[in-house]
C-alpha positions as CSV (number, residue, x, y, z in Angstrom):
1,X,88.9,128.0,98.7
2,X,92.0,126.5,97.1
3,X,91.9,122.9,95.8
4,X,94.6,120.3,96.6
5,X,94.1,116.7,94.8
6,X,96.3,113.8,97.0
7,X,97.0,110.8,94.7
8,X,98.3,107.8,96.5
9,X,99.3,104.3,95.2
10,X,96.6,102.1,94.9
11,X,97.6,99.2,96.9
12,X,97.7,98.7,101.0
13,X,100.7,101.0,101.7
14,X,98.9,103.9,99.2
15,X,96.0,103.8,100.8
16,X,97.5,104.2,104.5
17,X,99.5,107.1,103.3
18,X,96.5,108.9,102.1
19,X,94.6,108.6,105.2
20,X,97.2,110.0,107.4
21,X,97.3,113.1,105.0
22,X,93.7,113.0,105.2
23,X,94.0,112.7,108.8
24,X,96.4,115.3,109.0
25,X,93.9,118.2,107.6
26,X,91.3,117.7,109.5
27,X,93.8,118.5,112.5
28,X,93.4,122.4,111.5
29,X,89.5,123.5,112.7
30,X,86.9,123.1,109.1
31,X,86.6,127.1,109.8
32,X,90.4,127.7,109.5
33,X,91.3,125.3,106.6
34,X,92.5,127.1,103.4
35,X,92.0,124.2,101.0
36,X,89.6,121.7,99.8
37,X,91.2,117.8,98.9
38,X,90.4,115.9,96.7
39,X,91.4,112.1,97.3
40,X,91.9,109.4,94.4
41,X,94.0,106.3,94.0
42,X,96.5,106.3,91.1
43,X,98.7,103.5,89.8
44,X,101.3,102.9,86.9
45,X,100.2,103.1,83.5
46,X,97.8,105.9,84.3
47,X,96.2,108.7,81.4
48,X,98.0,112.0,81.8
49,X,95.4,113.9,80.1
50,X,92.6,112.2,81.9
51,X,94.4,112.3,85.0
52,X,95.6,115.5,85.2
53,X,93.1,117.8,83.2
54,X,93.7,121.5,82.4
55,X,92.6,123.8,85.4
56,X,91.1,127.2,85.2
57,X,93.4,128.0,88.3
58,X,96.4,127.0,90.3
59,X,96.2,124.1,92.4
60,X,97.8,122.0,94.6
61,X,99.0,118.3,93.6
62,X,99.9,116.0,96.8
63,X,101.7,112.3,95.5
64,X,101.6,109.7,98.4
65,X,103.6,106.6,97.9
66,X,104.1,107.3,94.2
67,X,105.8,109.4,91.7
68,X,104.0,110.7,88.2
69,X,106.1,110.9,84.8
70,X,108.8,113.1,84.6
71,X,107.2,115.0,82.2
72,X,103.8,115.2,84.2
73,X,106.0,116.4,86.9
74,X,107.3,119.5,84.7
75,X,103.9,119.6,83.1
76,X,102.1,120.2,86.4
77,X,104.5,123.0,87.6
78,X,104.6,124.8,84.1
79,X,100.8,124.9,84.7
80,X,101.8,126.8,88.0
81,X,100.2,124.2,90.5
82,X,102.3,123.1,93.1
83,X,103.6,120.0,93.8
84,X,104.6,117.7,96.9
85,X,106.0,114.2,96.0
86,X,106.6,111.5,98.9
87,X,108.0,108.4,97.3
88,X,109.8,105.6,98.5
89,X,110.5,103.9,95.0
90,X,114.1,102.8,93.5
91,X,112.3,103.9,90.4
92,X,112.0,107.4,91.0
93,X,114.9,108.6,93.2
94,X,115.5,111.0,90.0
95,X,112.9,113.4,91.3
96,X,114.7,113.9,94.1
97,X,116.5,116.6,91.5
98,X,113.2,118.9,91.2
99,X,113.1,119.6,94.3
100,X,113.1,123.3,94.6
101,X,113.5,123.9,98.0
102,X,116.0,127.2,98.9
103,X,115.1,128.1,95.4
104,X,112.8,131.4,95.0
105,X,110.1,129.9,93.2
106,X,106.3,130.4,94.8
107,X,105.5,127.3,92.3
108,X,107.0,125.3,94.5
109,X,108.4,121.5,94.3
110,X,109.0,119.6,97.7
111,X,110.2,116.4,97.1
112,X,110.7,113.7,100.1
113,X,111.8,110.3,99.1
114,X,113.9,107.6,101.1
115,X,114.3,104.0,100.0
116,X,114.3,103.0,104.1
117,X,110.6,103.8,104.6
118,X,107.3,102.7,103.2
119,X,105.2,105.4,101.7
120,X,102.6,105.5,105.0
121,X,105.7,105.3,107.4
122,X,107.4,108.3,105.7
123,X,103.9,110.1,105.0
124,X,103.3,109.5,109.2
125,X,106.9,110.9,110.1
126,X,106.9,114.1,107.7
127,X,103.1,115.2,108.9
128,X,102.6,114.0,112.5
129,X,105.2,116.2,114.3
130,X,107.0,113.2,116.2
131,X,103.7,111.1,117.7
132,X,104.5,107.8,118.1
133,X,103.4,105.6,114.8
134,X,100.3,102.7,115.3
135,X,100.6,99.4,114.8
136,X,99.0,99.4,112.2
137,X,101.0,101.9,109.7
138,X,103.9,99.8,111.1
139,X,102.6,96.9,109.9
140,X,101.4,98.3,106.8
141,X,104.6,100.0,106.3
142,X,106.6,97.0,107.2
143,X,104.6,94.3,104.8
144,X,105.7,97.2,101.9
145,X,109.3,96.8,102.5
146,X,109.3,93.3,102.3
147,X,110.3,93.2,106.5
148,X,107.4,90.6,106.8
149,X,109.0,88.7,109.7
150,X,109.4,91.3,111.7
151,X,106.1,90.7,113.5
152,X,104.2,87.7,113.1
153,X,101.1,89.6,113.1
154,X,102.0,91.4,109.7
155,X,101.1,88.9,106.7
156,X,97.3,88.0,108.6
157,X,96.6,91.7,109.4
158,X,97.3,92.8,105.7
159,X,95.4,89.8,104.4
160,X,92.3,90.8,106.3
161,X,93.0,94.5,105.6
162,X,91.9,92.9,102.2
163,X,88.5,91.6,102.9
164,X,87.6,95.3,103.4
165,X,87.3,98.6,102.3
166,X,90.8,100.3,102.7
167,X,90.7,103.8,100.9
168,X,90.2,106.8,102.4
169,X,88.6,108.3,99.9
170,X,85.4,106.3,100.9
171,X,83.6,106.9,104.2
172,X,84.4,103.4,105.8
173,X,87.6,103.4,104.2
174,X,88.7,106.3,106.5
175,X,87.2,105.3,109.4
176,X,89.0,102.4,109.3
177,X,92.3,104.3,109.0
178,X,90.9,106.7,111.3
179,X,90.6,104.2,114.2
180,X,94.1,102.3,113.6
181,X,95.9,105.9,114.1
182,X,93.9,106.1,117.3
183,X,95.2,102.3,118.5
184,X,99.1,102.5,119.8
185,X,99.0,99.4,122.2
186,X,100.2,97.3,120.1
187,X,104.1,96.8,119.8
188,X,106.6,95.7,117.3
189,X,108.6,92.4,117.8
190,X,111.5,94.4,119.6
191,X,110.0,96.0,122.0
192,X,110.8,95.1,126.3
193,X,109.5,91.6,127.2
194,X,107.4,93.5,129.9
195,X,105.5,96.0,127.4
196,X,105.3,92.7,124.5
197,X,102.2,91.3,126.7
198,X,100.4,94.4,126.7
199,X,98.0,93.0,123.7
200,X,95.6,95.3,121.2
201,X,92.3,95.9,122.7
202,X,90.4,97.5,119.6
203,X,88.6,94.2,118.7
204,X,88.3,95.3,115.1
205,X,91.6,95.2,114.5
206,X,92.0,91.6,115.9
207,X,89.4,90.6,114.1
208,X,91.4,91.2,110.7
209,X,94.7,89.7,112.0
210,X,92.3,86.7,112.6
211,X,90.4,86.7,109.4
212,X,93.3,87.4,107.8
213,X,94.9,83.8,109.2
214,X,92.3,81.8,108.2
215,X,92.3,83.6,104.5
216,X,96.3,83.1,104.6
217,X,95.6,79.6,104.7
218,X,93.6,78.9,101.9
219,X,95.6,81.0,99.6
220,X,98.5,78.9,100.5
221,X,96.5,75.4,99.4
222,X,94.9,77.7,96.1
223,X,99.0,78.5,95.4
224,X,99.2,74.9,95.0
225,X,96.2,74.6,92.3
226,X,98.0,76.9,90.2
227,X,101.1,74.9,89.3
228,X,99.9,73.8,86.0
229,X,99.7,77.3,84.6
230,X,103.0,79.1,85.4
231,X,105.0,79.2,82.3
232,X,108.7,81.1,81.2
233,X,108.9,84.8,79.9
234,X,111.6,86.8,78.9
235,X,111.2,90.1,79.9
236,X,113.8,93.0,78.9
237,X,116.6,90.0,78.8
238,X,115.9,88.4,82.1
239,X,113.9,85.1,82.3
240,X,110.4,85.1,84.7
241,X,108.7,82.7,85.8
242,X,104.9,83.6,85.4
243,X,101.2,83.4,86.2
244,X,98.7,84.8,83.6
245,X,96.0,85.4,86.9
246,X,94.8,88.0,89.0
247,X,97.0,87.4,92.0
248,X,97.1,90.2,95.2
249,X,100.6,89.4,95.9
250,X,103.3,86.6,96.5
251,X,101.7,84.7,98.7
252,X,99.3,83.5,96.0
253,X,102.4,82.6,94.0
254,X,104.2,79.0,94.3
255,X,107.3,80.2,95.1
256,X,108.7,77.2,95.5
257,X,108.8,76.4,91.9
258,X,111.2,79.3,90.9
259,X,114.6,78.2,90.8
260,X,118.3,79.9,90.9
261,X,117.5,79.8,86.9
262,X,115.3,82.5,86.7
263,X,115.7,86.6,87.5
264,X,112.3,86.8,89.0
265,X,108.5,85.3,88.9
266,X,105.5,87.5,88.6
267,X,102.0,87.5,87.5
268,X,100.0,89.1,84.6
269,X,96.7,90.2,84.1
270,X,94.0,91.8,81.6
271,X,92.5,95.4,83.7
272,X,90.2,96.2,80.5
273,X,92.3,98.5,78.9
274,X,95.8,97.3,79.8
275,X,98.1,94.6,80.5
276,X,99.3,94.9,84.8
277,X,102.3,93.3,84.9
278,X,103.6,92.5,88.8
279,X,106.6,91.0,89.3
280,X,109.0,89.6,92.2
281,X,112.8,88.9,92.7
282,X,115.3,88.3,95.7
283,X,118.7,89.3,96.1
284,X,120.8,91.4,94.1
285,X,118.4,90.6,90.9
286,X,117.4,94.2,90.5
287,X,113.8,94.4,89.1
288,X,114.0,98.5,88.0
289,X,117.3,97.9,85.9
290,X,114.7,96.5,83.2
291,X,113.7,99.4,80.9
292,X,110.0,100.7,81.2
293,X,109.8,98.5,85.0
294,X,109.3,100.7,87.9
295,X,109.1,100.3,91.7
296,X,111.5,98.6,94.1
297,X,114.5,96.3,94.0
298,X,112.6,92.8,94.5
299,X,109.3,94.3,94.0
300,X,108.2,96.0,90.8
301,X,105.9,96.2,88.0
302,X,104.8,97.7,84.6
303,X,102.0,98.0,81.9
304,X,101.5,97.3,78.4
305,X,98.1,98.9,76.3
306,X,95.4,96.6,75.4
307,X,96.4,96.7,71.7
308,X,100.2,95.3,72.6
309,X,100.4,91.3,73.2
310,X,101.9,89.8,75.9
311,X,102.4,86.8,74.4
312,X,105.6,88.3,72.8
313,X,107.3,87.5,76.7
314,X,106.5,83.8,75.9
315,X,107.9,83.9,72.7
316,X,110.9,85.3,73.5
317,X,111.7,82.7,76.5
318,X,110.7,79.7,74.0
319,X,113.1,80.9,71.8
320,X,116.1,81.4,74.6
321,X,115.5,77.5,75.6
């Protein structure tokens, strides 16, 4: 039996992506499937050589809301493994070149990438043959793109999504998933005043939007504690204002305290072997035209090896003031 590995992004929007291509195998009957998956998470700043080892045969590689190296990229299909990307990232519309679809070649390269979807909302529309999406890749997919007020229930089900376990590569993890693609009455803000009151009936998923409220709050008044720590860096020219914590996204930030002076905030952490670097901007202030940054517009991050110092950001926005 051949062997596919799926890597998806390792964050909310990854993980959703790689249980609907999960889901979407184990449509075909066990006795008629052709391949055998294999499911990890993946995020920026991997190991090439660790991550993508030398195979005894061809294989298949599946990216979900993420796009390797260009050179891993070329690397893989030299190999003669086959490659499907789906990507939503400003950062990597580039692949969109190596696509080698109409082309003769068996080692094939299908690329699908739109800047308009999340990664679990294009995954769900490119696999599922037209079924309606859940509620819950919408919301998933909607918290992604930074559409967070387009349902109230958004930010809280996310939050709770959080106290969980979310990826599919772990039993509970897909059963999870598995149970949100089987919930669709739930409706997005827009939809007919008459079909709005019809109200989610699988109580598991009500419970996250509701733990997920009363965790929103205390973030919120924990945001506040943090005030004392943020401090300037200059990152590829552009001045941040940053945490130096383990933060799970903005909403741990004090947003309030970045001003028209600054590109961007962001927060910065030590991962054991490397510096994570996430950062945040509004606007035009576009986060992937700094060298080595990748990801979205507003919503972008990078890495730096355990060896390199971080403190060089600080140094540079002491000496811009």
């Amino acid at each position: 039996m051949d062997k596919t590995y799926v890597f998806y992004h390792d964050d909310a929007d990854g993980h959703c992506a790689g249980a609907i291509y999960k889901f979407h195998h184990e449509q075909t009957p066990e006795a008629e499937r052709t391949t055998e998956l294999v499911m990890s998470t993946i995020q920026y700043g991997y190991d090439s050589a660790k991550t993508f080892p030398v195979e005894e045969q061809s294989v298949h590689y599946v990216f979900l809301d993420f796009c390797p190296k260009r050179e891993d990229v070329q690397m893989l299909h030299d190999r003669g493994h086959t490659i499907v990307i789906m990507d939503h990232h400003k950062s990597s519309e580039w692949v969109k070149e190596l696509d080698t679809t109409g082309k003769k070649d068996p080692v094939y390269i299908r690329v699908y990438h739109t800047l308009f979807q999340s990664g679990c909302e294009l995954t769900w529309d490119t696999l599922m043959d037209g079924k309606k999406l859940p509620p819950a890749v919408w919301m998933t997919g909607r918290w992604d793109m930074w559409d967070h007020k387009a349902d109230e229930r958004i930010v809280p089900f996310v939050t709770g999504m959080r106290l969980i376990l979310t990826d599919p590569a772990t039993e509970d993890g897909y059963e999870f998933w598995k149970a949100c693609f089987d919930t669709l009455d739930c409706l997005p803000a827009d939809a007919p005043e008459e079909e709005k009151a019809k109200r989610m009936h699988w109580d598991v998923v009500m419970q996250l939007i509701n733990m997920g409220q009363v965790a929103q709050m205390y973030r919120s008044a924990i945001a506040e504690d943090r005030i004392d720590n943020l401090h300037d860096m200059v990152i590829g020219g552009k001045k941040f204002l940053m945490l130096n914590a383990d933060l799970k996204d903005s909403y741990d930030f004090p947003v309030y305290k970045v001003t028209d002076d600054y590109f961007g905030y962001g927060w910065y952490k030590w991962s054991g072997n490397l510096w994570k670097f996430s950062l945040r901007s509004t606007g035009e202030n576009d986060l992937t035209s700094i060298e080595g940054v990748g990801g979205h517009k507003n919503a972008a991050g990078f890495a730096m090896f355990g060896f390199q110092d971080p403190s060089i950001y600080i140094k540079a926005a002491n000496e811009s003031n």
